[in-house]
N, C-alpha and C positions, 0 to 999 in steps of 0.2 A: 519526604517524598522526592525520587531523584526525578533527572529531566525526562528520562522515557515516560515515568509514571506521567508526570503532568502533561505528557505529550499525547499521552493515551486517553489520558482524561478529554483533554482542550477536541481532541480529533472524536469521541464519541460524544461530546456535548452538544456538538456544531458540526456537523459530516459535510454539510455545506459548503465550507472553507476551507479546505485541506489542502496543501500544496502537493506535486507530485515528489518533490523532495522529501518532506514529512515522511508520505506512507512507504516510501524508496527506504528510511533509515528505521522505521517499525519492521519492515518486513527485515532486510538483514540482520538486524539485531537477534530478530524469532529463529534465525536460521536458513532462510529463504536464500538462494542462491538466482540475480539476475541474467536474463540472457537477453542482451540489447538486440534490434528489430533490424533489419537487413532488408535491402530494397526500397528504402521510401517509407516504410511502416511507423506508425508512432508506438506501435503497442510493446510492451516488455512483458516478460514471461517470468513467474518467478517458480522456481520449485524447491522443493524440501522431501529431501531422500525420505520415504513412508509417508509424504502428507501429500495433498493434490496439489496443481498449479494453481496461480490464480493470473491473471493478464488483467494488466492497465496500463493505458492510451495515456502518453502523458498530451495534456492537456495546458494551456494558459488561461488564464493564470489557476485554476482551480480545477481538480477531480472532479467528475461526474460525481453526487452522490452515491449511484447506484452501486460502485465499485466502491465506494469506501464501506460505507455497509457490509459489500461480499467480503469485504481483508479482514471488516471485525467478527463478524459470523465464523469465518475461517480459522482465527485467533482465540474463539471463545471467549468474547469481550464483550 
């Protein structure tokens, strides 16, 4: 099993705990391309030419669940 696998595992067993670095290095790996936030903004945009965006607030020390959930639903995970 390499490290993304068990990264994918650890982050759908537990969504609770997810750092915004984590779902930053899932989503590039899938193809996601970041566009960092401008003005004061916490949130990041991420897109994938033919798929939709998805945006996360990074957050300390952990993601809202609500959004790790949308990245896995998104990923069909």
């Amino acid at each position: 099993m390499s490290k993304l696998e068990k990264l994918l595992q650890r982050i759908k067993n537990n969504p609770k705990t997810v750092r915004f670095e984590e779902l930053d290095k899932v989503l590039r790996r899938e193809g996601y391309e970041p566009s960092q936030p401008r003005g004061g903004s916490s949130h990041y945009t991420y897109k994938k030419f033919g798929g939709r965006s998805i945006t996360i607030p990074r957050q300390l020390p952990y993601v809202n669940e609500c959004y790790v959930r949308d990245v896995l639903d998104t990923l069909g995970i």
